[in-house]
N, C-alpha and C positions, 0 to 999 in steps of 0.2 A: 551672357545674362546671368543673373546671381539674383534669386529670390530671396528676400527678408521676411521673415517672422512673417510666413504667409501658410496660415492653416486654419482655410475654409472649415464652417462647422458642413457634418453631415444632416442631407434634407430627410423628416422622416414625412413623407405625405404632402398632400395637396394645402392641406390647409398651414399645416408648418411653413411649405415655400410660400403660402402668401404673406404670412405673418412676417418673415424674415427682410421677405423684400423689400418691405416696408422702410426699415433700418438702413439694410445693404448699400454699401457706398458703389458698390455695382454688381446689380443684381444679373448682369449679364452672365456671369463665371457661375449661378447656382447650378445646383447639377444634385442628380439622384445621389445616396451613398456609393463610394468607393471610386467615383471620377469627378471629383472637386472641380479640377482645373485643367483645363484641355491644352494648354501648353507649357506645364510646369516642366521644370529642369530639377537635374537631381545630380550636381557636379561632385560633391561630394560624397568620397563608400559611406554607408548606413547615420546618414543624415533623417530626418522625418520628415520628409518634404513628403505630401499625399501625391500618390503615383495616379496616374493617366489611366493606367489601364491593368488594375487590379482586377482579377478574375475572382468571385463569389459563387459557392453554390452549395445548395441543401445538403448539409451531412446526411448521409443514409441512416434509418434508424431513429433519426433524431424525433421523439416524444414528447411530445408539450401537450396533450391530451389531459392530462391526470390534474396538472396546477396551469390555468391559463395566466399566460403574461398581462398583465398589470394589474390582476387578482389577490393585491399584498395582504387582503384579509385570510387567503388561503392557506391551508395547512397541507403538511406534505404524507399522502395518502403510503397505507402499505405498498411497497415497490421494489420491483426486481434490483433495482441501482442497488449497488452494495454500499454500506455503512461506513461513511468515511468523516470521522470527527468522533465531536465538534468542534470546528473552530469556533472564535471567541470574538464576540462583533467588540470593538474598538467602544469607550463611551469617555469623554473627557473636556478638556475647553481647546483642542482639536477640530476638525471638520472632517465630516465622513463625505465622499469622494464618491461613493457610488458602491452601496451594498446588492444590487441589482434583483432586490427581490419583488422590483414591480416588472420585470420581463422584459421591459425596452431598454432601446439605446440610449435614453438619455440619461446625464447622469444627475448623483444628488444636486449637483453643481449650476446646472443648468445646462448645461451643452453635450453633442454629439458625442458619440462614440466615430471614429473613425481609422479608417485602414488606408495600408502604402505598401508600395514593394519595389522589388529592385527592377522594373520592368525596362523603367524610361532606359535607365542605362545600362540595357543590353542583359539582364537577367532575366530568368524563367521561373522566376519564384510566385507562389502562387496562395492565399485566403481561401479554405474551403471551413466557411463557418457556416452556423445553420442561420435559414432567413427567415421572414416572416411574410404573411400574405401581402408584404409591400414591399417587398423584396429591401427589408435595411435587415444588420446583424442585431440578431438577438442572443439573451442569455441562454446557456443551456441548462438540464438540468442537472442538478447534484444531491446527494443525499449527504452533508455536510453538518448538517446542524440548520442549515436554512435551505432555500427552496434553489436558489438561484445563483451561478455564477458567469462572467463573463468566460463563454468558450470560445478560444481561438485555433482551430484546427488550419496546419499549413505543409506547402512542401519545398523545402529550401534547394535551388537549383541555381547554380552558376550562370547558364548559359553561356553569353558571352562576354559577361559582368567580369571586369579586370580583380576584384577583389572577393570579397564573402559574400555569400546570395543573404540577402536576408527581409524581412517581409515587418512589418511593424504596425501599431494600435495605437491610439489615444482621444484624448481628450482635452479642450481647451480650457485654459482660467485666464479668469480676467486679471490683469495685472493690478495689484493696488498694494497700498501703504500698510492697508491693516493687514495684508499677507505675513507681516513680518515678523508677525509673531510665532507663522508656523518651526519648529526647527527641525522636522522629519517628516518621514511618510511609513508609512506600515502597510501591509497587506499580505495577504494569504494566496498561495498559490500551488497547483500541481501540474508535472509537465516538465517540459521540456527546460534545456540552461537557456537562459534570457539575461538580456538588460533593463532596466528602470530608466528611463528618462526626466530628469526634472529639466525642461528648457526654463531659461530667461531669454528676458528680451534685447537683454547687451549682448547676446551672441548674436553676432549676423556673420559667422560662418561656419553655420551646422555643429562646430566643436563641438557638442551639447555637455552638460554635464551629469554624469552616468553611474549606477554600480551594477556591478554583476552578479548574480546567480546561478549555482547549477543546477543541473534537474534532479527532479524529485519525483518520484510517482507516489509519494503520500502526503496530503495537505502539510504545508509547511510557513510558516510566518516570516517575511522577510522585513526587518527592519532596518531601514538607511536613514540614519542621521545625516543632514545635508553637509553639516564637519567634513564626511568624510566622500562624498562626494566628489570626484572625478573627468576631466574634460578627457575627450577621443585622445590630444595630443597632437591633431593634424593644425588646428587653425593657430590665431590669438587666444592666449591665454587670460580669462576673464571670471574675477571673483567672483563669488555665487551671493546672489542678495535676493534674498525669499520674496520681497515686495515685489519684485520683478516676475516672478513665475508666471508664464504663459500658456506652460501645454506640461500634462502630464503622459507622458508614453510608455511602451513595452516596443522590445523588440528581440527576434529570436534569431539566429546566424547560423548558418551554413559554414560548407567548408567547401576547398574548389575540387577536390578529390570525385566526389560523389553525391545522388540525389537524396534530400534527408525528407521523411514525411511524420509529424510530430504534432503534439498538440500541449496547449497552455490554457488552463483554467485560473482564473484571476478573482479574488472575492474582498469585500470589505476592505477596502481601499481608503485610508485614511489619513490627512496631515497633520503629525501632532503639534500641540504647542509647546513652545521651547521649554515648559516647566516639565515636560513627561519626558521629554527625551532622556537616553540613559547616560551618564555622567561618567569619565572617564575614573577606574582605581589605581591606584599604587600598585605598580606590579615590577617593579624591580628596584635593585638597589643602586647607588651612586658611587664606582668602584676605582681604585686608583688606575691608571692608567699600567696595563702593561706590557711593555716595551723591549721586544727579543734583542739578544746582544748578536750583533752581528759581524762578523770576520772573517778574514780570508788573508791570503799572502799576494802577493804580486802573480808569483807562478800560476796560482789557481786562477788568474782572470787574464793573462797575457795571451794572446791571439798572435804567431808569428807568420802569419800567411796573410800572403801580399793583399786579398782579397779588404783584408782588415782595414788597410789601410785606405783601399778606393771605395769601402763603405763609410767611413768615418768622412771622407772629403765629399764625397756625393749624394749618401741617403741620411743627415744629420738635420736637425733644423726642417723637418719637410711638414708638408699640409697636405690632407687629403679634398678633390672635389667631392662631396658627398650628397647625396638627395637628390641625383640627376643620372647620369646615363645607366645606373645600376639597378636602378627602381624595376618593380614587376613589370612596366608598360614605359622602359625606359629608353626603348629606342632612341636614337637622335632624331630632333623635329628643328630645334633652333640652336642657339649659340645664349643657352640660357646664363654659363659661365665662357670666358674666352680671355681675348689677347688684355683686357684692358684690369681683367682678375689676376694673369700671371703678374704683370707689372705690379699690381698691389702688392702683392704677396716681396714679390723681389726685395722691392722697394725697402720693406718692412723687416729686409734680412732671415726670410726663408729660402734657403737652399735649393728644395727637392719638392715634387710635387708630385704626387699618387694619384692616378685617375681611373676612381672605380667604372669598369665599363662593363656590362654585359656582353660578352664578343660574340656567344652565339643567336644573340637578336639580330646577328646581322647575314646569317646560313640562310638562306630563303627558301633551302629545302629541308631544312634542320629534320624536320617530323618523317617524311618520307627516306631521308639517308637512318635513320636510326632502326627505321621499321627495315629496312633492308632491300625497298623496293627501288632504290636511286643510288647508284654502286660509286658517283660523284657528287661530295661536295660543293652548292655552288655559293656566290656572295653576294651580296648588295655593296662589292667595290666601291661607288661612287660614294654611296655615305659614310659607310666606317673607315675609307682612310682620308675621306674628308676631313671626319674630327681628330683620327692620330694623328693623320700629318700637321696640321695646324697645330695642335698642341706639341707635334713634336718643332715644330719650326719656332711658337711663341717661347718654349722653354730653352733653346738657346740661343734666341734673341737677348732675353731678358738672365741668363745664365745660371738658368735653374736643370737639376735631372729632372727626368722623366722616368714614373714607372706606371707603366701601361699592367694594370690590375684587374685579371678577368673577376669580374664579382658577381654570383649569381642572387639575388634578394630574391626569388623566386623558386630557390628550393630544386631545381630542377636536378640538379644532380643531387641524390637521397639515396638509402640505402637498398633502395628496388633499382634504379637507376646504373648505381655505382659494381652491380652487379651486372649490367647489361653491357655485353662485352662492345656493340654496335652503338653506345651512350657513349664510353670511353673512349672509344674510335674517332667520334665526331669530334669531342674537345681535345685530341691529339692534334686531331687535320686542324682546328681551329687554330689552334697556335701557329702550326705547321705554315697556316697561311700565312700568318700576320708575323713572322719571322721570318718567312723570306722577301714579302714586302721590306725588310729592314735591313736583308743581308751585308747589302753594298756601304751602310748607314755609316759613317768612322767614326760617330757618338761612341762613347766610351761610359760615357751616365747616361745611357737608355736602358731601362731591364726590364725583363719578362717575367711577372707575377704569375705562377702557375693557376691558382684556383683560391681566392676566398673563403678561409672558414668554412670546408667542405662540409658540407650539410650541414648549414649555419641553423636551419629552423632546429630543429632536434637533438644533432650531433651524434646519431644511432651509426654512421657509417664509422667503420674500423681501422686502425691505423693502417691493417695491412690492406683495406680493400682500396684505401687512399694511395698507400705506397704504389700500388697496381699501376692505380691512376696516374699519379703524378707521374713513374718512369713512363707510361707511354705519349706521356707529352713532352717530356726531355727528350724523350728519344725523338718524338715529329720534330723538336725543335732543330737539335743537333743535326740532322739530316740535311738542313737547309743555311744553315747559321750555325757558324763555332764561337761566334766572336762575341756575343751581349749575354751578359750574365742574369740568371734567374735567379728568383726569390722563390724560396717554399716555405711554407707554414704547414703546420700537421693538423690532424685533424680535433675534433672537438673544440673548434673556434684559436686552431691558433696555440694548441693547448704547450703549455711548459712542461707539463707531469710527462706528457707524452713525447713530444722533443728530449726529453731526458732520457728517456727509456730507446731513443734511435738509434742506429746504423748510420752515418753518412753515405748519403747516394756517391755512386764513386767518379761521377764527373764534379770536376776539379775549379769550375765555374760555378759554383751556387752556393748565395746566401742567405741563412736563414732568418724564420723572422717568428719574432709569437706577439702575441696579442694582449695589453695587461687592462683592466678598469677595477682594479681592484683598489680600496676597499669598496666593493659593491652597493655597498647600503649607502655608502655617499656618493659616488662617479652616477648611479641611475636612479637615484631619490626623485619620483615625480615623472619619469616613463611610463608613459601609457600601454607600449607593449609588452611590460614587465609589470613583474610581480611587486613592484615597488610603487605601482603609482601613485599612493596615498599617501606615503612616508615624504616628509619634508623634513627641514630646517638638523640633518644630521650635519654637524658640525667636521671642518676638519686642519686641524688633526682634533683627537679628541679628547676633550677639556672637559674635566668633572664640573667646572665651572658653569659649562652651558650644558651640564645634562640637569636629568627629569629621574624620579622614580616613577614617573608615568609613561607608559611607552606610547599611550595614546596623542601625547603632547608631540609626538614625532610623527603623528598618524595611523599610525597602528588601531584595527580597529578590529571585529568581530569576521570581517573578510579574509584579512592578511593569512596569508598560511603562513603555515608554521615555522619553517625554515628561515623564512626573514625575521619574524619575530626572534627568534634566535639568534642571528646575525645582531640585530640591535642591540639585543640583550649581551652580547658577546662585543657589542662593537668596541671596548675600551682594552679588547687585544689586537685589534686589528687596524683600528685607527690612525696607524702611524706610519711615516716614513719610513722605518723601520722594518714595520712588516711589512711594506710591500718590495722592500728590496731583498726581505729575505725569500721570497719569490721569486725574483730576478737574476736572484745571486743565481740558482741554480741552474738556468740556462746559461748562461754566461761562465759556469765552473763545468759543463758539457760542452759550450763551444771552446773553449779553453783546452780539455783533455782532447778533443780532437783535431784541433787548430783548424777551428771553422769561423766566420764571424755570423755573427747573431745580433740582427736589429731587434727595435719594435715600432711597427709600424702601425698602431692603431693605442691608443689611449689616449683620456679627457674625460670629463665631468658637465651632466647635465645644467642647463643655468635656470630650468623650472623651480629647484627648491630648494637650491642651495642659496649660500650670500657669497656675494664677489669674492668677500676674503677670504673664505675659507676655500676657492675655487683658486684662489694665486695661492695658497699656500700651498696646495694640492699639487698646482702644475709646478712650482717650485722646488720640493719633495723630487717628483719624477724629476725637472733635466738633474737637478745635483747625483740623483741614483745614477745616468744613464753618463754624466759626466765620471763621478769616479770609475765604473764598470767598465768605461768605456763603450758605449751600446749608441750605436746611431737612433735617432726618434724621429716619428711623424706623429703630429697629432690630428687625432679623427676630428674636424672640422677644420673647417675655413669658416662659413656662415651657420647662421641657424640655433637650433639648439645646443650643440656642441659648437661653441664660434671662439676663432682669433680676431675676427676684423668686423666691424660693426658699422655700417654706411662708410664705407671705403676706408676705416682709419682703424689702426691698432688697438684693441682694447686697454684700457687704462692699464697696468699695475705689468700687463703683460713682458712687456723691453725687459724686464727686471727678470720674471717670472723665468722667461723662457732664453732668455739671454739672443733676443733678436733686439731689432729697431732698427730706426734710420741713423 
């Protein structure tokens, strides 16, 4: 079940719910503040759907003795509160939203204040606001410059919530025409890091569209021009049109580590009109492109070990499955990709196929062997080599490799982790397993991806505490299986600086591999869980032609930190083909002095906010680099955001691009 643009106002009183019922296209669902809907679903992480079963209760302390709520002729009497302003009320051909200095929940607007949390699915997150003798949320107090601010006291808890706990607020508006004039929103806040909510009504899949905030513990003015505005990233992506706005929200997030207890004061809440919003300046210049000379000799990139050669035939031309068995909660449940995805892919003249798998989602005592209380190992056999072996059997059906790719998106191996000698142990015996499973195997293109982008969240874990690691899964491997060669990648996602700086491990079967999406302000322009998400239309390669002396015209806005700003501002050195092989060159001039071979099995380019062409030229650039280097490739997709194949067929310009097809 999937609910749409469903957000019950909240009841404040007896006479309210009769008034409302009146209207109510079913007044059956009304319900007291903070449980709207007695069967709402909440399928998506921190959507605003009003939760079931929000827990409210009286902050301790809380004083509304001095200025009573809806007393707006009041003035705010000498007070212990300490002196915090004043903010500055909003006055313009804008609409103020809700200055809250008549006490209640309702706002300028006309409608409720209301709350949700992560309850329905499986969180512990919890609303401890202060109530009023009718038990709805009211404002607190503040000594601000005015009487009155909305207070949101909470405490963010995981539970058993697969993602961020997090707890949320708002308010609804009525969608119309004359909305369109608004082009922002403002308001004043202290507290904790949150998000803004501006929903529309064209999303009917929670994607809402959002900006972020840190926290503040001194009144601070947040201003979001809806320009620069933001979807989660999970759903369809859907322009933002002011006429359309539905609901304005807050929402504040958790992390899965631990329990957070925080609070958020919200005031003078205002939408402006498109003439106040603030107008992007000229902030850099239009610079000639500049483009490294890059060279090398034959010697410096000739690889004479045999290896070379059965990665150029096997791991070349490959696809990764991506957004499935790797994911946090990515167990196998279906055959979401399978036999009739290898054959496309075949078909379409890729090689090789990567499949990120999480392998110890399938340890059924994973937590008890680590803690040291269960001295064996055990499996969920029946499903994980359900899906290896299938995949091992459709790929050479269809006469593709196989690389079975432990990938953790869940962080579990981190640098607390990577230190625990009994962590290390289990992803040793985990391979250990799923190698002797293969022993007898006479595949020849089947290999064993050691670990993922070790500690892909952060990248705090060390080359050497990596190195640790990875020998004691070579060694689980070798123990069981001499015969199928592994792939290792170093640490800090893959890293080339670091690969440069290595030792080769001294088994005589292993190939290397790094990770490239550089230049980054183009491959993730439009990433939700990047620092880029605003940044669009960076061009590639880059053309003084299609540039801006505004960096705002790229999306750069008042959020962007600074580092990308920078990147932009810099991007007319790094925009090219050029420089991203002079990147490459350098793994490839260390697998070279070692005579080791060195793929790459992850790069590609976001299709949120880039244009097609400059996406083929991009992928065009990489195979000719990986062609002259010599360097076997997989590109990170198959579908989705990163995609080769689009309702079962090649993407246009691609056969050329990547030098596949039928």
């Amino acid at each position: 079940m999937q609910l749409k643009n469903l957000y019950p106002s909240l009841i404040l009183g007896f006479a309210t719910v009769m008034a409302l019922t009146a209207c109510s296209e079913d007044n059956t669902n009304l319900q007291f503040a903070n449980n709207p809907i007695p069967s709402a679903e909440n399928p998506v992480p921190g959507n605003s759907q009003p939760s079931t079963d929000s827990t409210v209760t009286p902050q301790p302390g809380s004083d509304t003795s001095a200025v009573q709520p809806g007393d707006t002729s009041a003035t705010l009497p000498p007070t212990d509160l300490p002196a915090e302003g004043p903010i500055t009320m909003p006055a313009g051909l804008g609409t103020l939203v809700d200055d809250f200095e008549d006490g209640d929940n309702l706002s300028k607007i006309g409608d409720y204040w209301y709350t949700y949390n992560d309850n329905d699915n499986g969180g512990a997150s919890i609303i401890t606001t202060p109530l009023n003798a009718e038990e709805n949320i009211i404002p607190g107090r503040v000594n601000n410059g005015s009487n009155y601010a909305l207070q949101v006291n909470y405490t963010l808890d995981r539970g058993e919530y697969a993602y961020e706990p997090y707890v949320g607020w708002g308010v609804q508006v009525a969608p119309d025409d004359a909305n369109g004039h608004f082009g922002g929103i403002t308001y004043w806040y202290k507290g904790g890091a949150h998000e803004i909510h501006v929903e529309i009504t064209d999303v009917e899949d929670y994607d809402v569209h959002l900006a972020k905030f840190p926290a503040s513990r001194t009144w601070k003015q947040a201003v979001v021009r809806f320009k620069d505005l933001v979807q989660g990233g999970w759903g369809k992506e859907v322009a933002f049109d002011a006429k359309h706005i539905m609901a304005i929200s807050f929402q504040a997030k958790g992390n899965k580590s631990k329990a957070v207890t925080d609070s958020l004061f919200i005031d003078n809440i205002y939408l402006q009109d498109t003439s106040e919003v603030e107008k992007d300046q000229p902030d850099m210049e239009i610079m000639d492109p500049v483009i490294p000379t890059v060279t090398f000799t034959e010697a410096e990139i000739t690889v004479t070990n045999p290896l070379q050669e059965k990665a150029m035939k096997y791991l070349n031309k490959g696809v990764n499955f991506t957004n499935w068995l790797e994911n946090a909660d990515g167990k196998f449940k279906s055959f979401e990709l399978g036999e009739k995805d290898v054959q496309i892919l075949a078909e379409n003249g890729f090689k090789s196929l990567r499949l990120p798998i999480d392998l110890d989602l399938y340890a059924t005592n994973r937590d008890a062997f680590i803690k040291g209380t269960d001295a064996e190992l055990k499996f969920d056999d029946d499903t994980l080599f359900l899906v290896l072996d299938s995949f091992v059997e459709w790929t050479a059906k269809y006469n593709m490799s196989l690389v079975i790719d432990y990938h953790e998106y869940d962080n579990s191996y981190n640098l607390t982790s990577a230190k625990d000698t009994n962590y290390v142990k289990m992803m040793a015996e985990v391979w250990k397993h799923v190698a002797a499973h293969y022993a007898e195997s006479t595949r020849e293109d089947l290999f064993f991806e050691l670990l993922n982008e070790p500690d892909m969240t952060n990248g705090k874990v060390t080359a050497s505490l990596w190195t640790t690691a990875a020998q004691a899964m070579i060694d689980a491997i070798r123990s069981v299986n001499t015969k199928h060669t592994i792939l290792f990648g170093d640490a800090q996602w893959y890293s080339i600086a670091l690969l440069a700086k290595r030792t080769p491990f001294t088994d005589d079967n292993i190939i290397y591999v790094i990770h490239t999406y550089e230049p980054f302000a183009f491959t993730h322009q439009g990433g939700s869980w990047t620092d880029y998400a605003t940044i669009h239309d960076i061009p590639f390669p880059y053309d003084p032609a299609k540039w801006s002396t505004v960096s705002g015209d790229f999306g750069v806005n008042k959020s962007t930190k600074s580092y990308v700003k920078t990147a932009i501002k810099n991007y007319y050195k790094t925009g090219s083909k050029e420089a991203i092989m002079a990147e490459i060159l350098k793994a490839k001039k260390w697998a070279a002095t070692n005579n080791v071979p060195v793929i790459i099995n992850e790069f590609g380019a976001l299709n949120l906010r880039s244009t097609a062409e400059s996406r083929i030229n991009y992928l065009t650039a990489m195979r000719e680099i990986c062609d002259t280097l010599q360097i076997p490739w997989t590109h990170w997709g198959y579908t989705g955001n990163f995609s080769v194949i689009e309702n079962g067929k090649l993407i246009e310009g691609l056969d050329k691009a990547l030098g596949v097809g039928k």
